[in-house]
VOKE-758611 format. One record per residue: x, y, z of N, C-alpha, C, CB in turn; residue in three letters. Coordinates in steps of 0.2 Angstrom, whole numbers, plus 2048, in hexadecimal, padded with zeros to 3 digits. Glycine has a CB too. Example, Ala and Ser with C-alpha at 12.3 -4.5 7.8 and 13.67 -1.06 7.14 Angstrom:
BEGIN
8427E482783E7EA8278427F08278397EA82Dala/8407F58238447FB8248408008278467FD81Dser/
END
This chain:
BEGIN
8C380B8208C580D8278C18138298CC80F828unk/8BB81482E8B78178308BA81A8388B1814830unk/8BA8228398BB82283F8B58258428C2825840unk/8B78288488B182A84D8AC8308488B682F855unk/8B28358438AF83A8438AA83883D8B4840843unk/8AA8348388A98328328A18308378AF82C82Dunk/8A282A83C89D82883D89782D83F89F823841unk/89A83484489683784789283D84189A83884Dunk/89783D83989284183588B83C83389784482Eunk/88D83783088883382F88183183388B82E82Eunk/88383383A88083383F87B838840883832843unk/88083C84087C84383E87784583987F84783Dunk/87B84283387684582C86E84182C87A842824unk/86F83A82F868837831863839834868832834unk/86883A83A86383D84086084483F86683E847unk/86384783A86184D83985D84F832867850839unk/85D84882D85784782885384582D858842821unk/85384083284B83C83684884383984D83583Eunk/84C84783B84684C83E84385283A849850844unk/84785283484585782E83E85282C84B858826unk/83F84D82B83984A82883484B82E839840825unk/83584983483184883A82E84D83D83484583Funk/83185583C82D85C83C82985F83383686283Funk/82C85A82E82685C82A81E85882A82985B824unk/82285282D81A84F82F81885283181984B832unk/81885483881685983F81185C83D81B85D842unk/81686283781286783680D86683081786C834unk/80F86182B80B86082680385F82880E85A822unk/80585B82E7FF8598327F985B836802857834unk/7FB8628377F686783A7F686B8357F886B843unk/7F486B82C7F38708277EB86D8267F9870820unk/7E98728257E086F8247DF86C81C7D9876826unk/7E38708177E586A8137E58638137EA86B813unk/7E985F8177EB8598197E685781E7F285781Bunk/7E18598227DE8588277D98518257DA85F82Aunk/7D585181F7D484A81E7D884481F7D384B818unk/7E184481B7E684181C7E483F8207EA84381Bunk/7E78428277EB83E82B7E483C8327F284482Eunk/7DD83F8317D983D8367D28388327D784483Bunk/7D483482E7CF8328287C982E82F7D382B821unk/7CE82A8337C68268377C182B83B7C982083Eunk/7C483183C7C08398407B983A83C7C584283Eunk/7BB83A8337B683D8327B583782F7B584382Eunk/7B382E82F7B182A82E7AB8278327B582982Eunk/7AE82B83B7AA82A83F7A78338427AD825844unk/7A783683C7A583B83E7A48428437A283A83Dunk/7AA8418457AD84384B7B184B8497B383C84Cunk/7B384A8437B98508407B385183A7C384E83Dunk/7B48578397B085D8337B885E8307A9865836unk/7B785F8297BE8638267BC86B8277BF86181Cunk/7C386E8287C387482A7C187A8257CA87482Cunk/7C387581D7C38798177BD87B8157C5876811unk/7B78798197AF87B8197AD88081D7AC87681Bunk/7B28808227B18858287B188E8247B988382Funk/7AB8908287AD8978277B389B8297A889B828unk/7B58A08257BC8A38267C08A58217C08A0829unk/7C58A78227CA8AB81C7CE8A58197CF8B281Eunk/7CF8A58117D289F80D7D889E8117D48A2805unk/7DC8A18137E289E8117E289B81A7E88A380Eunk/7DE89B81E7DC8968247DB8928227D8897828unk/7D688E81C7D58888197DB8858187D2889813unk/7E08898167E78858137EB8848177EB88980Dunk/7EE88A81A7F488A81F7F188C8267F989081Dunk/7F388882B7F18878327F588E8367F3880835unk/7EE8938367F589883A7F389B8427F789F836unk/7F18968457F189384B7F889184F7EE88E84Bunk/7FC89785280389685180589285780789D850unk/7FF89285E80088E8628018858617FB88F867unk/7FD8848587FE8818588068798567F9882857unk/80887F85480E87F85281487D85780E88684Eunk/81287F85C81688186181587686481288A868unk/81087586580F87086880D86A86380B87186Eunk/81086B85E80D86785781286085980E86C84Dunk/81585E85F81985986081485486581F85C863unk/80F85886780B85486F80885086E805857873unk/80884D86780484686680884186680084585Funk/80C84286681183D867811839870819842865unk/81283C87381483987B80A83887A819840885unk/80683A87A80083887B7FE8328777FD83C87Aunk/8018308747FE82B86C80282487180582E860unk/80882587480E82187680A81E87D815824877unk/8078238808058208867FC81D88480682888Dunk/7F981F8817F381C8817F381487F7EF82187Cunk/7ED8138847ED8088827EB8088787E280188Aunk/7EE8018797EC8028717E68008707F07FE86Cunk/7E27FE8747DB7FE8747D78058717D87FC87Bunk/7DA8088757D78108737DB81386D7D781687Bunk/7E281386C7E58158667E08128607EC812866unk/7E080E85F7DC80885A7D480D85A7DA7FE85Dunk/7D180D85E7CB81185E7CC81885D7C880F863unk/7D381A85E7D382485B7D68238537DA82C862unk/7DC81E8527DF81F84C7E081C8477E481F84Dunk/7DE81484B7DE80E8477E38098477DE810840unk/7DF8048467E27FE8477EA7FD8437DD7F8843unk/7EB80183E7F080183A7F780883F7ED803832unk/7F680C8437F880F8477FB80B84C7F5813849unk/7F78058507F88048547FF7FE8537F3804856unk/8007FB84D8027F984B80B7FB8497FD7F8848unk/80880184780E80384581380784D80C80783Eunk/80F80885081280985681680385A80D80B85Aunk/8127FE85B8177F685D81C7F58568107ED85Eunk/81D7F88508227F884C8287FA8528207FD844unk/82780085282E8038588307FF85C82C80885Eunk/8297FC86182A7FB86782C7F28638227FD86Dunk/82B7F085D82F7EA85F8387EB85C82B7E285Aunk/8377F38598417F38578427F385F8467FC853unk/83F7F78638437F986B8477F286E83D7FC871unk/8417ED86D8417E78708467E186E83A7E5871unk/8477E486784C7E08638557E38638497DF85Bunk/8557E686585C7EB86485E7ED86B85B7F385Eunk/8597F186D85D7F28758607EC8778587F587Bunk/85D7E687A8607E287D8657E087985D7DE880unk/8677DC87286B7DD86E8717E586F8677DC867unk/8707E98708737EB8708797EF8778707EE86Cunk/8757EC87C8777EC88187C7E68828727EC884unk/87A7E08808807DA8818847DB87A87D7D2882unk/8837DE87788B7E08728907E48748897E486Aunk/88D7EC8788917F087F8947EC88388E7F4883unk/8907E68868937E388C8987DD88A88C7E0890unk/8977D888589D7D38848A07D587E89C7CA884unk/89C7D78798A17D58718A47DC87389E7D4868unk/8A57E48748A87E98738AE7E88798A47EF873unk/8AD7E48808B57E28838B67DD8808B57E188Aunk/8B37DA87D8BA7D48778BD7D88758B77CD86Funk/8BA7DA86F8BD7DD8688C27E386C8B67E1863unk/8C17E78718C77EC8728CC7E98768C47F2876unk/8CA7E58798D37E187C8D37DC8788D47DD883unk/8D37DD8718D67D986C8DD7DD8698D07D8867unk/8E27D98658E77DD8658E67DC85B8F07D986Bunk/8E27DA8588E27D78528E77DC84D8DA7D784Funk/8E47E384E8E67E984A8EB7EA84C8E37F084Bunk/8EC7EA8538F77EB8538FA7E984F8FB7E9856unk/8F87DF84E8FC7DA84B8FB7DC8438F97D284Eunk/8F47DF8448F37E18398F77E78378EB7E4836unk/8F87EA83C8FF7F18399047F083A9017F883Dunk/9067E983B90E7E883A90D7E68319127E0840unk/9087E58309077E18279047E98258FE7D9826unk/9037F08269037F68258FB7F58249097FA81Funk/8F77F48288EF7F38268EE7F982C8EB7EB827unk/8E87FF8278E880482C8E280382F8EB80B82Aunk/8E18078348DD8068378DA80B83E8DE800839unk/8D480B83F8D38108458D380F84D8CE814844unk/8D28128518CF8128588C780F8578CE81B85Bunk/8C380F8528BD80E8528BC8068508BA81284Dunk/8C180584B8C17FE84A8C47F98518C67FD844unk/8C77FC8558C67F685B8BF7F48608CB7F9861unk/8BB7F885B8B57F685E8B17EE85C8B07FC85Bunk/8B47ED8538B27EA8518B77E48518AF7ED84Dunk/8B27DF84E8B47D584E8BC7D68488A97CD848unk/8BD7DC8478C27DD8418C97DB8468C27E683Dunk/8C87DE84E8CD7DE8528D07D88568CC7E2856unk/8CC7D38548CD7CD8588D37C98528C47C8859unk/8D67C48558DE7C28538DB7BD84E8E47BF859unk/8DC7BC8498D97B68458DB7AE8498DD7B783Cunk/8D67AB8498D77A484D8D57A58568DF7A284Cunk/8D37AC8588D27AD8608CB7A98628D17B5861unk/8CC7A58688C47A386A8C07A886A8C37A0871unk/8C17B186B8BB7B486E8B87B58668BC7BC873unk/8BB7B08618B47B285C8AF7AD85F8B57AF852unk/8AF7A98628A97A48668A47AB86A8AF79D86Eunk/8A67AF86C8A37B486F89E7B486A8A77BA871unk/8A07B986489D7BA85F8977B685B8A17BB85Cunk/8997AE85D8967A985888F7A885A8997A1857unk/8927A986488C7A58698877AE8688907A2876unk/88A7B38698837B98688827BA8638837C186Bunk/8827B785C8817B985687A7B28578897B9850unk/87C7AD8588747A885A8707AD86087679D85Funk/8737AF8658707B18678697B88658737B086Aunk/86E7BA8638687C085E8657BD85A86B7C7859unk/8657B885785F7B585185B7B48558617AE84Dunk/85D7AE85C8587AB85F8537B286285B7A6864unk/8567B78638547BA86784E7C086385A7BC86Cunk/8507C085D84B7C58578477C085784D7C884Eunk/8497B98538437B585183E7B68568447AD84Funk/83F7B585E83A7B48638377BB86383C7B086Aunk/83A7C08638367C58648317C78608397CA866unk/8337C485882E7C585082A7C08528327C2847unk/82A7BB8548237B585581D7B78598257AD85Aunk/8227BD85F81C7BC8648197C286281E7BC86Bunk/81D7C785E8187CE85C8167CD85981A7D485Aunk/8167C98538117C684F8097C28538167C084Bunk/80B7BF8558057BC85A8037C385B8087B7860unk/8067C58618027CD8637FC7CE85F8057D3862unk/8017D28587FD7D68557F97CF8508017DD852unk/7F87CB84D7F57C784B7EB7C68517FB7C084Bunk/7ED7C48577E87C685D7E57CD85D7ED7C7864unk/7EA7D285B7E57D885D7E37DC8567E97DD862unk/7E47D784E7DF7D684B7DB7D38487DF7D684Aunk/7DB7CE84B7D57CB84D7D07CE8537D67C484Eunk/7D37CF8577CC7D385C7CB7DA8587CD7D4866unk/7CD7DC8577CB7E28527C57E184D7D17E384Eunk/7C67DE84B7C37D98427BB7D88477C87CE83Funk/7BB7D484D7B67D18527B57D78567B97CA857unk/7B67DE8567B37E38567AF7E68547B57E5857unk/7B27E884C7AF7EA8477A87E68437B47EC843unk/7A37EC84279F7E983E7A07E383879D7EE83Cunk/79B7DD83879D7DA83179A7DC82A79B7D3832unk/7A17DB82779F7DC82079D7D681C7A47E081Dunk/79C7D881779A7D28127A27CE80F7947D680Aunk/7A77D480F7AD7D180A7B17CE80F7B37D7806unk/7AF7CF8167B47CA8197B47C28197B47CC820unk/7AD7C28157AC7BB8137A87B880E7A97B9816unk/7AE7BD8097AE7BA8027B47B77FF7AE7BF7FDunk/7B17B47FE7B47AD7F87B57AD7F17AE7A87F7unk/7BA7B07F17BD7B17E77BE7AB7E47C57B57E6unk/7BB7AB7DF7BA7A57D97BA7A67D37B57A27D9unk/7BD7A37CF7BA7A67C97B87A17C07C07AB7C7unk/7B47A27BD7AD79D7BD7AE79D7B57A47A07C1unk/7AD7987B17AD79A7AA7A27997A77B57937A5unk/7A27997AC79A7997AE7977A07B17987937B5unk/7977A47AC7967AD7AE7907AB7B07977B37A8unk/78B7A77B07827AB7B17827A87BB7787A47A8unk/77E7AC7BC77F7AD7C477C7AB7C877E7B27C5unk/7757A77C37717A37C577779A7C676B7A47BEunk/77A79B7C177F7947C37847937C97847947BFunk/7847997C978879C7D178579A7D77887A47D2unk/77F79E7D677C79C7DC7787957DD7787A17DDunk/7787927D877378C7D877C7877DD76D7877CCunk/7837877D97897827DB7897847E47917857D6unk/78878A7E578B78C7ED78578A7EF78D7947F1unk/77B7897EE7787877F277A7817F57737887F2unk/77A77C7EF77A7787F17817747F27777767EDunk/7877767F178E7767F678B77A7FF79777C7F0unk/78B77F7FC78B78380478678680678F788806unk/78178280677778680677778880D76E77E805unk/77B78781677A78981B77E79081B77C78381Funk/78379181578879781778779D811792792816unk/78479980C78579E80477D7A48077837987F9unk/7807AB80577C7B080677B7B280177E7B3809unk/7817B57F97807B97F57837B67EF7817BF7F6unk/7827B87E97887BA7E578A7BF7E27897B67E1unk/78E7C07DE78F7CA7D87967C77D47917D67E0unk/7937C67CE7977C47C97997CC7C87937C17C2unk/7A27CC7C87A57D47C57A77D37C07AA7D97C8unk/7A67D57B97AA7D27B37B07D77B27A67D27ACunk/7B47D67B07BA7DA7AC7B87DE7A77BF7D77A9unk/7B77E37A87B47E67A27B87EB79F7AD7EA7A3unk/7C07EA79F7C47F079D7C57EE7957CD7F07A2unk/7C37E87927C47EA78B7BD7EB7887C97E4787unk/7B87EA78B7B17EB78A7B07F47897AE7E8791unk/7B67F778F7B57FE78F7B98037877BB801797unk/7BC7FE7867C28007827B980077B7CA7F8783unk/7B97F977C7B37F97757AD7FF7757AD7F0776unk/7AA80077C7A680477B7A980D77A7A2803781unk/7B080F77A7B18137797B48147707B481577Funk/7B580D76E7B780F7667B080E7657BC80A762unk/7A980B7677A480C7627A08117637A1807762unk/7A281776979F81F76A7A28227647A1823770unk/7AA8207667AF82475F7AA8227597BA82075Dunk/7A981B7567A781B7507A081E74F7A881674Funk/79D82075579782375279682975479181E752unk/79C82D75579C83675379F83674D7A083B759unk/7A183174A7A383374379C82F73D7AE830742unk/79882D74179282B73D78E83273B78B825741unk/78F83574378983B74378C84074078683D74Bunk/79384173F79684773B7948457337A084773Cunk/79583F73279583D72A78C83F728799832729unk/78883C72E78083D72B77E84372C77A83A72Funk/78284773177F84D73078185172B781851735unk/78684F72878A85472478485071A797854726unk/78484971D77F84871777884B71777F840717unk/77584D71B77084E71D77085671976F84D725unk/77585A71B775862715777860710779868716unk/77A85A70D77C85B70777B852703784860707unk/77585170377084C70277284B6F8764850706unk/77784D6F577784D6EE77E8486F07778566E9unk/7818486F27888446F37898416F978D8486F2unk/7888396FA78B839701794839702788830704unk/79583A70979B83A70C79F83470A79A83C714unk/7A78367097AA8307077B083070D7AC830700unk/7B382A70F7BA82B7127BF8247137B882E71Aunk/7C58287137CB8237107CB81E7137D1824711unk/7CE81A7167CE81471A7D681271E7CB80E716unk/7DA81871A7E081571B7E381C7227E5815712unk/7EC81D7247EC82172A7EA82872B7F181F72Cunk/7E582972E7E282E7307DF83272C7E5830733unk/7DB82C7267D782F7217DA83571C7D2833724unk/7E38327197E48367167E583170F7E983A719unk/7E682C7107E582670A7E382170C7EB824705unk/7E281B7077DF8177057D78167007E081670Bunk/7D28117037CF80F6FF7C98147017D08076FEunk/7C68186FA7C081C6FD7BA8186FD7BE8236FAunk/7B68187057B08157047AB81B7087B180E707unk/7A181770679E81C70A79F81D71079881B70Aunk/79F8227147A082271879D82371F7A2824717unk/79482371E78F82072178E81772278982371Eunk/79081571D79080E71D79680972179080D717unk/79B80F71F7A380B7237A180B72A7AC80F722unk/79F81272C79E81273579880E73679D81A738unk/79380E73378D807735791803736788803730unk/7957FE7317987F873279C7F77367997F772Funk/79E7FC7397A47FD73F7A07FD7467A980473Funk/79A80074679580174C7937F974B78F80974Bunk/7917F674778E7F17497957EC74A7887EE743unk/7987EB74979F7E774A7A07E77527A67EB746unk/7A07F07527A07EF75C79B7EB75F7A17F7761unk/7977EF75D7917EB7617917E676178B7EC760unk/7927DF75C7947D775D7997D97617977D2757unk/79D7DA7617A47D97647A07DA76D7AB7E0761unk/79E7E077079C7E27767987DA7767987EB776unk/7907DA77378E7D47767917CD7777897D3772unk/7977CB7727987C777579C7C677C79A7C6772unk/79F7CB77A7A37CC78579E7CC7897A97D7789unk/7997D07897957D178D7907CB78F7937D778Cunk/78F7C678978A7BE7897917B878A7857BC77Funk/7957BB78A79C7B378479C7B178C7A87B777Cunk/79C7AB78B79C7A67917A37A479479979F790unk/7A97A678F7B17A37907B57A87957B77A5788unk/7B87A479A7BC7AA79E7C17AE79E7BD7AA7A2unk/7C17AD7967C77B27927C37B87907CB7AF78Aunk/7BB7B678F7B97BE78E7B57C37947B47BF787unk/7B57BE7987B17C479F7B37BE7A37A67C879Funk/7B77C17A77B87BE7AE7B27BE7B57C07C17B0unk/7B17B97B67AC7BA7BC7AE7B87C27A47B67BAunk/7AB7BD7C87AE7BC7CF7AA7BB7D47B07C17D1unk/7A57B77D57A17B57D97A27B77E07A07AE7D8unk/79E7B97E379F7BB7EA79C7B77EE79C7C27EDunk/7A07B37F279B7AC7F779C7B07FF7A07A07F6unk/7977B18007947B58087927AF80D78D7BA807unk/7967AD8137967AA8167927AF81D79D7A7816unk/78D7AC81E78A7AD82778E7AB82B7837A882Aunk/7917B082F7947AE8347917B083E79A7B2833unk/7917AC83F78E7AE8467927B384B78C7A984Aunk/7907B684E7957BC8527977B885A78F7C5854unk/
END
């Protein structure tokens, strides 16, 4: 059972974390610290220099102490709201502008929903008598709950109220999600048909148990000889990395064992084999690390020749000409 005042702390505690977060942004956001952060397309298009280069005294690098700026560190806001998104996209990015119609499609989904829930379902539900008839059965209850479908008499038509705007809000989000979708689907693609072309917006991921690249390119001329541009096999090389750094390990302990043979040429070096060279079986110990150094090195050539696409995965890049 919730009443007015329960509802209005909860109300409060939100609204009062949304602007704690929403004045640390604010401020995080004019620190020259973060200045990369939050203006990356500036110095992409070379527009913004970081501040931390600038001459002056350290702790201006760090902390912004420009205190007018502080004062109006809110003004990007009504300006951000009123600019066409043509030009938002071209100061912030396509991904800003985006998340700006995020708002603008809650407004469009709730306000009017929420206007006809004030207007028919809250005068159902309060000239409903449900809760009178439930405190004769001692079910307790508040002023707040005659707001809700709790107050209606079990078996009353005005749940029909309820049934017809409860389709109606589906129908009425689904249409507004289809069409903001469309929107913004439209206004990336003309975005995309603004920007410069790249090579990856028309690549073609494949993957081949035919690693040599000459095979690559001989299948796409002749499948797609009007469209194929390039190709760039990328192997997986993470257990490749793994090999080349046990066979460095093994041979700084070649160069310890020769060096140390090299002053004292009357006995070679011996070592254990078992954990961490405190037992097991003693062998030379220039010869165990040879035979470990040559072991990797098969092991490395074959990943790096072996034709299977269990040992190097290959990713052929197929580049399609597009015309503008």
């Amino acid at each position: 059972m919730a009443t007015l005042a329960d509802i209005g702390v909860a109300a409060g505690i939100n609204i009062l974390t949304a602007l704690i977060f929403l004045l640390l942004f604010a401020i995080l956001r004019i620190q020259p610290f973060n200045d990369r952060v939050y203006f990356p397309k500036w110095y992409l298009k070379g527009l913004r220099s970081s501040p931390l280069v600038n001459p002056g005294a350290l702790v201006s690098k760090i902390v912004n102490l420009d205190f007018r700026s502080y004062i109006r560190f809110l003004s990007w806001m009504p300006a951000a709201l009123k600019m066409p998104e043509s030009e938002l996209i071209d100061h912030a990015g396509f991904d800003s502008a985006v998340y700006l119609r995020i708002y603008l499609i809650g407004l469009k989904i709730f306000v009017p929903i929420a206007l006809l829930s004030w207007s028919i379902l809250v005068p159902v539900n309060w000239t409903s008598n449900g809760l009178q008839l439930a405190k004769l059965h001692d079910v307790k209850s508040s002023n707040i709950d005659k707001l809700s479908i709790s107050n209606v008499e079990r078996g009353s038509d005005r749940f029909w109220a309820h049934l017809m705007l409860e389709y109606a809000f589906t129908f009425w989000t689904c249409y507004v999600l289809l069409k903001e979708y469309e929107k913004i689907a439209s206004m990336r693609l003309a975005f995309l048909q603004s920007e410069e072309r790249r090579a990856d917006e028309f690549t073609e991921y494949t993957t081949s148990h035919e690693l040599v690249s000459e095979n690559v390119e001989q299948f796409f001329m002749v499948n797609h000889p009007d469209h194929y541009l390039m190709n760039q096999v990328v192997y997986n090389a993470n257990k490749l990395a793994g090999l080349v750094a046990e066979k460095k390990k093994m041979q700084n302990w070649f160069d310890y064992y020769h060096l140390k043979y090299t002053r004292d040429k009357e006995q070679r070096p011996r070592v254990k084999l078992g954990f961490l060279g405190l037992w097991g079986k003693k062998v030379d110990a220039m010869d165990h690390f040879t035979a470990e150094i040559e072991k990797l090195s098969d092991q490395m050539n074959h990943r790096i020749h072996g034709k299977r696409a269990s040992a190097v995965v290959g990713v052929p890049s197929f580049c399609a000409r597009r015309s503008r």
